[in-house]
C-alpha positions as CSV (number, residue, x, y, z in Angstrom):
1,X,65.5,105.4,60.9
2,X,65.3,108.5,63.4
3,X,62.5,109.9,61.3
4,X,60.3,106.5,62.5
5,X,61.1,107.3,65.5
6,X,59.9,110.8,65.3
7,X,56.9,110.2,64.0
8,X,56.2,107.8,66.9
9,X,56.9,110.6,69.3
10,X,53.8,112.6,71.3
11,X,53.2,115.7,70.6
12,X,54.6,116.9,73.9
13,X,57.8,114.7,72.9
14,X,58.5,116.5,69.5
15,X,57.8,119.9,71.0
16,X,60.8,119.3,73.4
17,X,62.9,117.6,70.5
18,X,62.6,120.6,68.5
19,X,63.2,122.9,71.8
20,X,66.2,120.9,72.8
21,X,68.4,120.3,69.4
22,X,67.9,124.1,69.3
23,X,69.4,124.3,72.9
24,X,72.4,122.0,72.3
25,X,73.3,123.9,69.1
26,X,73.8,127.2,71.1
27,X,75.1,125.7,74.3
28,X,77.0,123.0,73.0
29,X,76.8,121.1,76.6
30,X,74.4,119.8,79.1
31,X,75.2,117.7,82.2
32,X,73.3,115.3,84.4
33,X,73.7,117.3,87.4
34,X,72.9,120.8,88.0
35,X,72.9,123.0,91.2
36,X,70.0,124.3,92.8
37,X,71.1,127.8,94.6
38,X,67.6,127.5,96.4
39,X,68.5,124.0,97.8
40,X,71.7,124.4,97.8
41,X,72.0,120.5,96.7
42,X,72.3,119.0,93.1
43,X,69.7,117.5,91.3
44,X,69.5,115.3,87.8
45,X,68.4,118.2,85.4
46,X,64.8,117.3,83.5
47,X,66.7,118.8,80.2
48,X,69.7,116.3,80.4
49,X,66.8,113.2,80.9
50,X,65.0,114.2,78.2
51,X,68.0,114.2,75.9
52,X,69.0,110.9,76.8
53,X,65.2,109.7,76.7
54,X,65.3,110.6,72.8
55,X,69.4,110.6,72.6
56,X,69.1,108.3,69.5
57,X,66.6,109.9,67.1
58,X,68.1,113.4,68.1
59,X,71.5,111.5,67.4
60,X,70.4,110.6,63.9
61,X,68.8,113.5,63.3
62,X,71.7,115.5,64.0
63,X,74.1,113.1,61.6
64,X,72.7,113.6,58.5
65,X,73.5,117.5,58.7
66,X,77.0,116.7,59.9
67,X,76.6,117.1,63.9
68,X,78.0,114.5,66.1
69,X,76.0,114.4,69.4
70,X,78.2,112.4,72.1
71,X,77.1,111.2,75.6
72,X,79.4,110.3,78.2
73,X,77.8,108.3,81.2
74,X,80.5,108.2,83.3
75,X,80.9,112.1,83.6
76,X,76.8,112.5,83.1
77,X,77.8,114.7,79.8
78,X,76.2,115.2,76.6
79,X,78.0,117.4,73.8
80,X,77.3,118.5,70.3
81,X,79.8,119.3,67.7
82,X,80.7,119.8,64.0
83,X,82.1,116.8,62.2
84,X,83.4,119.5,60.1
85,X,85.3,122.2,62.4
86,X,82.6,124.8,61.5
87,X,79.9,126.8,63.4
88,X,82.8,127.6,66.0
89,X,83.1,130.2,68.9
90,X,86.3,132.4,69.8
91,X,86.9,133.0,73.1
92,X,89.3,136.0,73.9
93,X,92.2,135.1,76.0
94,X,91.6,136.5,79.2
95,X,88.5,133.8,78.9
96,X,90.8,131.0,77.3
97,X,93.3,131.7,80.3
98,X,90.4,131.3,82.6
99,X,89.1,128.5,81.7
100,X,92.5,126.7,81.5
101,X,92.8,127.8,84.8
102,X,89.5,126.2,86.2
103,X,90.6,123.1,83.9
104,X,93.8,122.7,86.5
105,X,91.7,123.4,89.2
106,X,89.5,120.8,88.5
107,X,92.3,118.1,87.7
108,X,93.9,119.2,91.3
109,X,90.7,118.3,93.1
110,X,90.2,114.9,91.1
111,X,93.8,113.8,92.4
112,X,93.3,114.3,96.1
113,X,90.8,111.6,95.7
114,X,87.4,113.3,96.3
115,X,86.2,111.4,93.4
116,X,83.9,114.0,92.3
117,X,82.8,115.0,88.7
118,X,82.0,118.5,89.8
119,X,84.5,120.7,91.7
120,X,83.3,123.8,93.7
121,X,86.0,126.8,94.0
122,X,85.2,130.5,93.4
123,X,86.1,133.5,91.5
124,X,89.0,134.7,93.6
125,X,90.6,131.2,93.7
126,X,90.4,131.2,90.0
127,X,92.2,134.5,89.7
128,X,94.4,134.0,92.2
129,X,96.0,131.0,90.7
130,X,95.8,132.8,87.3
131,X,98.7,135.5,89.0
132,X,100.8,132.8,90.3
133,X,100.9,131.0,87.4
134,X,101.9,134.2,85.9
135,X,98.8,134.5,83.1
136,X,97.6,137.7,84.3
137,X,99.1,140.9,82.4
138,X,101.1,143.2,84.9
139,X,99.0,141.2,87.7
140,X,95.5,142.2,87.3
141,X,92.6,141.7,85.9
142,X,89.5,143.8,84.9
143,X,85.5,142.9,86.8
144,X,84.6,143.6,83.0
145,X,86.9,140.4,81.9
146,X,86.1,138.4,84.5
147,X,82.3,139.1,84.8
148,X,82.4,138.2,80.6
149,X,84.8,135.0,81.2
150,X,82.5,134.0,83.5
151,X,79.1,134.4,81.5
152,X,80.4,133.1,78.3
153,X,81.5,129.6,80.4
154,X,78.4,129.3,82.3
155,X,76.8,130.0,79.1
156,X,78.4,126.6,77.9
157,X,77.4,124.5,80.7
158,X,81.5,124.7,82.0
159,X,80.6,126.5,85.2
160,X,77.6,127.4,87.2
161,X,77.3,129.6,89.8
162,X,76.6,129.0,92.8
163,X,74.0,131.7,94.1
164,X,70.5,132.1,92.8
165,X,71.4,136.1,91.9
166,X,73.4,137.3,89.0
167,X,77.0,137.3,88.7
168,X,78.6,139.9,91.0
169,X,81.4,142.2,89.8
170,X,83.0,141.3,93.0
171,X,82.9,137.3,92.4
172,X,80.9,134.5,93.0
173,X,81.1,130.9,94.6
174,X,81.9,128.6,91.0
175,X,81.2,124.7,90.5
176,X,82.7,123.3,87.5
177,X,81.3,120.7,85.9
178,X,82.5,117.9,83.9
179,X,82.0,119.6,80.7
180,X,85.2,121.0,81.5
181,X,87.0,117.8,80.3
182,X,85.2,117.7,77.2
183,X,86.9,121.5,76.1
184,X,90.0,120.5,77.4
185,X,91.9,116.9,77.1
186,X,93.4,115.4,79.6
187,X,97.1,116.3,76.5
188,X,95.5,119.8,76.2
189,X,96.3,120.5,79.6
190,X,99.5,118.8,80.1
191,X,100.6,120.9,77.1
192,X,99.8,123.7,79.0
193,X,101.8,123.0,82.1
194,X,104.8,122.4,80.1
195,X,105.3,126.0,78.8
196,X,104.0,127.2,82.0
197,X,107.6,125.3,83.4
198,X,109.3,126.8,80.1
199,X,107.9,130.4,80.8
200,X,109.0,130.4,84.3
201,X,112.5,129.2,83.2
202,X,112.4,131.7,80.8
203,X,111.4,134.5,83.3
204,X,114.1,133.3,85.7
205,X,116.9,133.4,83.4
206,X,115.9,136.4,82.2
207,X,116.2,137.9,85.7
208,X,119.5,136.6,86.6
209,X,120.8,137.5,82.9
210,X,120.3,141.7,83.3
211,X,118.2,143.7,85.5
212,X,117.7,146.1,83.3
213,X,116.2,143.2,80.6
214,X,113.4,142.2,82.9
215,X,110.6,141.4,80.4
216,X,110.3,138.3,78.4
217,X,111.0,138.3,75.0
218,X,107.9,138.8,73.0
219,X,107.9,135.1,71.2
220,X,108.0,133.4,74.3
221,X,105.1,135.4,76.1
222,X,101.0,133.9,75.9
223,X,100.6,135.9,72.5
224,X,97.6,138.0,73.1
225,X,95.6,137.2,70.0
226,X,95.9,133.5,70.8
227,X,92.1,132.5,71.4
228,X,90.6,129.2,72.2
229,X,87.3,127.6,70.0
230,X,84.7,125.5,71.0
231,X,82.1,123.8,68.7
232,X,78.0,125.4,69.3
């Protein structure tokens, strides 16, 4: 039982069980690796060892309330969620599109080879590819939405930024981590490519159909309530 295990725990130990359950239930993800802006290198974070050093009593003690904690070795990931679909978090779609959009990004770099479970771009990549895949309304985009999108990711453990300041209205250097693939499945994102394709055929028949009819019909555009949940 985790509760023996507990019990056999120093005092030090049950201080940082307490201290970390409460961390995974508001950040929903930690990874193995984390950036040092001062070093400029990665190193194994002490949180992430800690959780894995009492991964099964903080397992059980999360299962009897109806949490599921998960750890993925490959990736270095470890993620908490609701066996029941509650205690969820609604991103607004200017974030959703975001983060979809660092998803791709992040698939691209894992099929050139590199072989790397985190993938360093930056906010004007991000955007940029946003606008050609056409997800940006009338082509731009707010330093309020993306300073928020930002935030509430890193704020996950989805991205970090990469400088030791805060994040700059202007944009910032952007590793995302392998938490990335725990959001979004591998289907998630195919999904998401395939009425990218349908859009743009959409758009281009559209075009060619009246120039005075230039805008898509309003069923077939990203609907602008559409928000994307994640589990805390």
């Amino acid at each position: 039982m985790w509760t023996e295990t507990y019990e056999a725990l120093s005092n030090y130990e049950k201080g940082e069980f307490r201290r970390l359950c409460n961390y995974l239930l508001s950040h929903t993800y930690i990874v193995r690796d984390m950036y040092k802006p001062e070093k400029q290198w990665l190193e194994p974070a002490n949180d992430f060892r800690m959780i894995n050093r009492l991964f099964v009593c903080m397992r059980g003690y999360f299962a009897i309330s109806g949490w599921k904690l998960e750890k993925d070795e490959n990736y270095g990931v470890i993620s908490l969620t609701n066996e029941f679909g509650h205690n969820r978090v609604r991103f607004d779609r200017f974030t959703t599109l975001f983060l979809y959009t660092c998803r791709l990004i992040y698939e691209e770099e894992r099929e050139t080879g590199a072989n790397l479970n985190i993938v360093r771009t930056d906010t004007a990549t991000v955007v940029e590819k946003m606008r050609m895949l056409g997800l940006l309304e009338k082509d731009k985009t707010t330093q309020k939405e993306r300073l928020e999108a930002q935030r509430t990711l890193a704020h996950f453990n989805i991205i970090q930024k990469t400088e030791a300041a805060a994040w700059h209205p202007d944009g910032n250097g952007i590793l995302v981590l392998p938490s990335i693939l725990s959001i979004i499945s591998n289907q998630s994102i195919n999904d998401m490519m395939i009425e990218l394709e349908e859009l743009g055929t959409d758009v281009s028949e559209s075009s060619e159909s009246s120039e005075s009819d230039n805008q898509l019909d309003a069923q077939s555009q990203p609907n602008e309530d559409d928000e994307n949940e994640i589990t805390y």
